[in-house]
N, C-alpha and C positions, 0 to 999 in steps of 0.2 A: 416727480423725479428731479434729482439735484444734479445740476452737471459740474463735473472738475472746476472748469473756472469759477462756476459761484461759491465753491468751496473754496478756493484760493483767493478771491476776496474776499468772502468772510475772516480767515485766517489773518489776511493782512490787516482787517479791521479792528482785531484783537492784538496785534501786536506781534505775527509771527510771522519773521524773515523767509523769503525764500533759499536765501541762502544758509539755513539750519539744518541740518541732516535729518534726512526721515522726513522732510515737509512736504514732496512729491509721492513719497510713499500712503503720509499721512492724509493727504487730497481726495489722494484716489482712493483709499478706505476707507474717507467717511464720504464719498459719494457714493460707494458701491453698498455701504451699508443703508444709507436714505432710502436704494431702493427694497430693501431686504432686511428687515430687521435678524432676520433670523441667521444671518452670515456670523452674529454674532457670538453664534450658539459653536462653531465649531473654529475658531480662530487657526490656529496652526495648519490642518489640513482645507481648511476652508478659503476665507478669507485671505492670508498671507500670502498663500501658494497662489491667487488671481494676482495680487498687488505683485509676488518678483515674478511672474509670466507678464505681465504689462510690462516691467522695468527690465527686462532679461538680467534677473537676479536672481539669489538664493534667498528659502524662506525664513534662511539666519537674521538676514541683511535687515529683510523689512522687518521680524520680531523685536530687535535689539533697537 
């Protein structure tokens, strides 16, 4: 299992700012998918809608 943080260093190792939009989003969707490949299978009502329930957002927000 991969946690947030190790995901947001990796991210930083690659070159990618925390200050980018979508990068907290993007953290927590590929930790949550490390653990679950299968989240991948239904994005929209899946995966997005956990990622704006963590960030009390809409599943526009995190999509776009």
């Amino acid at each position: 299992m991969v946690e947030e943080g190790d995901v947001k260093q990796l991210l930083g190792q690659l070159g990618v700012c925390a200050n980018y939009k979508g990068y907290h989003y993007t953290a927590a969707a590929v930790a949550r998918i490390s653990e679950d490949m299968h989240e991948l299978e239904s994005l929209s009502k899946g995966l997005y809608f956990e990622v704006a329930q963590i960030y009390h957002t809409t599943v526009a927000c995190v999509e776009r």
